[in-house]
C-alpha positions as a Markdown table, in Angstrom:
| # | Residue | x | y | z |
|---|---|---|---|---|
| 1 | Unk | 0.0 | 0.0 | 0.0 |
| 2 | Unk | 1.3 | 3.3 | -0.8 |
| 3 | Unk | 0.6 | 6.4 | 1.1 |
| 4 | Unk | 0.9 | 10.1 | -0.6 |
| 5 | Unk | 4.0 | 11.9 | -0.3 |
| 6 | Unk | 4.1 | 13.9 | 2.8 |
| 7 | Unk | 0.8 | 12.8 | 4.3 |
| 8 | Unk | -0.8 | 9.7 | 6.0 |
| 9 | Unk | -3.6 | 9.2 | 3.5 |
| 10 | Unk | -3.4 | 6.2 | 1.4 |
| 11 | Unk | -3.2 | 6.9 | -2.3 |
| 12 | Unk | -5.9 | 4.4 | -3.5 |
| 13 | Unk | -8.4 | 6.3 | -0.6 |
| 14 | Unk | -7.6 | 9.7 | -1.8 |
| 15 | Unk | -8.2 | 7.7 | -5.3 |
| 16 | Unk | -11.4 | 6.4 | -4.6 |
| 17 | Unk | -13.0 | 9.4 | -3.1 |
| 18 | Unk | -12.1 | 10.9 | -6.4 |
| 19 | Unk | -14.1 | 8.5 | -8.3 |
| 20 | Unk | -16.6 | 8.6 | -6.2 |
| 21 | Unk | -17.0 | 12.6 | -6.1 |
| 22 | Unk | -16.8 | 12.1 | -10.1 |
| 23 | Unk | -19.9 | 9.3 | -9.8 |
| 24 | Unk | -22.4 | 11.5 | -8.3 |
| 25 | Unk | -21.8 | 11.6 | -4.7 |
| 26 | Unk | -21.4 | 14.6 | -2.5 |
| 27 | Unk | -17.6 | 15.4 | -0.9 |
| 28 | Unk | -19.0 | 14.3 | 2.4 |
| 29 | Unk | -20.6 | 11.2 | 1.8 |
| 30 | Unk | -17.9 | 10.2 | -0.8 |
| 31 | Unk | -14.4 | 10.6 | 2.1 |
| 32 | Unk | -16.8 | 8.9 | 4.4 |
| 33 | Unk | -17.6 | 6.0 | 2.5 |
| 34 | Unk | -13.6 | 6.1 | 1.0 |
| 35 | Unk | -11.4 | 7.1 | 4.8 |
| 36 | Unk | -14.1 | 4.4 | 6.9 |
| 37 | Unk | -14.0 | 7.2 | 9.3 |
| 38 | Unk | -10.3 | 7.0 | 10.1 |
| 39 | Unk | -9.5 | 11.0 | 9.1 |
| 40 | Unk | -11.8 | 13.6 | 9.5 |
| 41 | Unk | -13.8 | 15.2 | 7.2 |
| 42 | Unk | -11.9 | 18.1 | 6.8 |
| 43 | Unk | -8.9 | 16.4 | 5.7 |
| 44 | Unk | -11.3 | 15.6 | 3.0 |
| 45 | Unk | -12.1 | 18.7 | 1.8 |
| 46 | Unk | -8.5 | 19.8 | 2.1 |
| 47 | Unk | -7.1 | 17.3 | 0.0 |
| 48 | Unk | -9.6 | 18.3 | -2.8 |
| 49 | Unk | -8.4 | 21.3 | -3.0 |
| 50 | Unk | -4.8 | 20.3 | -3.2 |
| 51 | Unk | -6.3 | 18.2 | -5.4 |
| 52 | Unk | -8.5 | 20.4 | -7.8 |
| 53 | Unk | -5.0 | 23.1 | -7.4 |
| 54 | Unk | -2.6 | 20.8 | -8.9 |
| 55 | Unk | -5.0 | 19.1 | -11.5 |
| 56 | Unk | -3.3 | 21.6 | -14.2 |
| 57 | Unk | 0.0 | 20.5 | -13.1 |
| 58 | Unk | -0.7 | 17.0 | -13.4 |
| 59 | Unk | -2.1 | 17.3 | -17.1 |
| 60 | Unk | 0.5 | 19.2 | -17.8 |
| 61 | Unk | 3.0 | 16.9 | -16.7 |
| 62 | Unk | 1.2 | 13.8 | -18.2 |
| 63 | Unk | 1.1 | 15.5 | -21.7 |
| 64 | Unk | 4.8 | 15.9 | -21.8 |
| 65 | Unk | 4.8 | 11.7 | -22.1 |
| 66 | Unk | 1.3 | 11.5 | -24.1 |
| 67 | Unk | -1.5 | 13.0 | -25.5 |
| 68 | Unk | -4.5 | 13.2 | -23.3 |
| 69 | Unk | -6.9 | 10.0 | -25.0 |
| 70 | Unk | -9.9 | 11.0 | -26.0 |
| 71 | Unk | -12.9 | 10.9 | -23.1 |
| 72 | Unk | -16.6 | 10.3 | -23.4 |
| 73 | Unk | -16.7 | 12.7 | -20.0 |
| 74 | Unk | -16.7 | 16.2 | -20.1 |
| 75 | Unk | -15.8 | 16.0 | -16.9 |
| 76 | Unk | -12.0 | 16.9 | -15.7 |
| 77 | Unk | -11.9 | 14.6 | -13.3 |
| 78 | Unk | -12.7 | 12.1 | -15.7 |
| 79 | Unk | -10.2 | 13.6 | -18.1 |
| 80 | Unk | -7.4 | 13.4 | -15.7 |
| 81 | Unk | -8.1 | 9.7 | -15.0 |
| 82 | Unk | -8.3 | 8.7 | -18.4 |
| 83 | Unk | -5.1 | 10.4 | -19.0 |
| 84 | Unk | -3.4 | 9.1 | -15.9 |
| 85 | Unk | -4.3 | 5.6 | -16.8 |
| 86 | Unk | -3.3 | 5.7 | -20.9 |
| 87 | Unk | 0.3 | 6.9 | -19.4 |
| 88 | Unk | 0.8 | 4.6 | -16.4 |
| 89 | Unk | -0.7 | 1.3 | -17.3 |
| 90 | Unk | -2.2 | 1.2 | -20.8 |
| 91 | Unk | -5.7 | 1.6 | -19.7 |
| 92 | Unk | -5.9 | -0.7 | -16.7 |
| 93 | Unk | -7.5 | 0.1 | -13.3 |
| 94 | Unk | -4.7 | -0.3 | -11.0 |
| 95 | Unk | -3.7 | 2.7 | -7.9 |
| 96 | Unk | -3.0 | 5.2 | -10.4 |
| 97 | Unk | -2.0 | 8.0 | -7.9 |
| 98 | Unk | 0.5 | 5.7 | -6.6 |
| 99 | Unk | 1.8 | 4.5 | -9.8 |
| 100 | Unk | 2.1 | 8.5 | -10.7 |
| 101 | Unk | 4.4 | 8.8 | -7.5 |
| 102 | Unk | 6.3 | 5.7 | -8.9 |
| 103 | Unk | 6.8 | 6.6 | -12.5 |
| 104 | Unk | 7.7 | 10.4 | -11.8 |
| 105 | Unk | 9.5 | 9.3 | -8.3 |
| 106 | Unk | 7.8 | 12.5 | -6.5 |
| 107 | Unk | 4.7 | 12.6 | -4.4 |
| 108 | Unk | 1.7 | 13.6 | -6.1 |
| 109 | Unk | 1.3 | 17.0 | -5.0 |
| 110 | Unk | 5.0 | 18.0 | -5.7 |
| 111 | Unk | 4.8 | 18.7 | -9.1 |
| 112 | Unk | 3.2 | 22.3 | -8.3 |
């Protein structure tokens, strides 16, 4: 299990309550569901918008290896893991916030 550079959340919860924000569900309901109650609520909401502040970054790195695939989601969020997943693992479904850390050997929210 990997955790995000310089924090104690696990990359695949942080990753999860992304796809679940993206699905539909509120910010609340969606850390909840993704931290089982083990970090409060406003760590949530502060790592969305560490989040949402270094999406740009994060596309912009990921275009420097590969053009963004094309999305049936007009959504960013959708965008971002589409791209993320065409550069790290050829589509697949695996951690992809930890495989970002791997391939670009920097925590997630370094590359502001």
């Amino acid at each position: 299990m990997t955790v995000l550079g310089g924090f104690v959340v696990r990359t695949l919860t942080l990753l999860s309550f992304a796809k679940a924000v993206l699905g539909g569900a509120t910010r609340p309901a969606a850390w909840l569901c993704a931290a089982s109650g083990a970090l409060s609520l406003s760590s949530g909401y502060r790592l969305w918008r560490r989040l949402q502040a270094s999406q740009s970054a994060l596309r912009a790195r990921l275009s420097r290896e590969t053009p963004a695939p094309a999305c049936s989601s007009r959504a960013p969020w959708a965008q971002l893991l589409a791209h993320l997943g065409a550069v790290l693992s050829g589509g697949a479904e695996p951690d992809l916030f930890a495989a970002f850390q791997a391939h670009t050997q920097s925590g997630l929210f370094d590359i502001m």
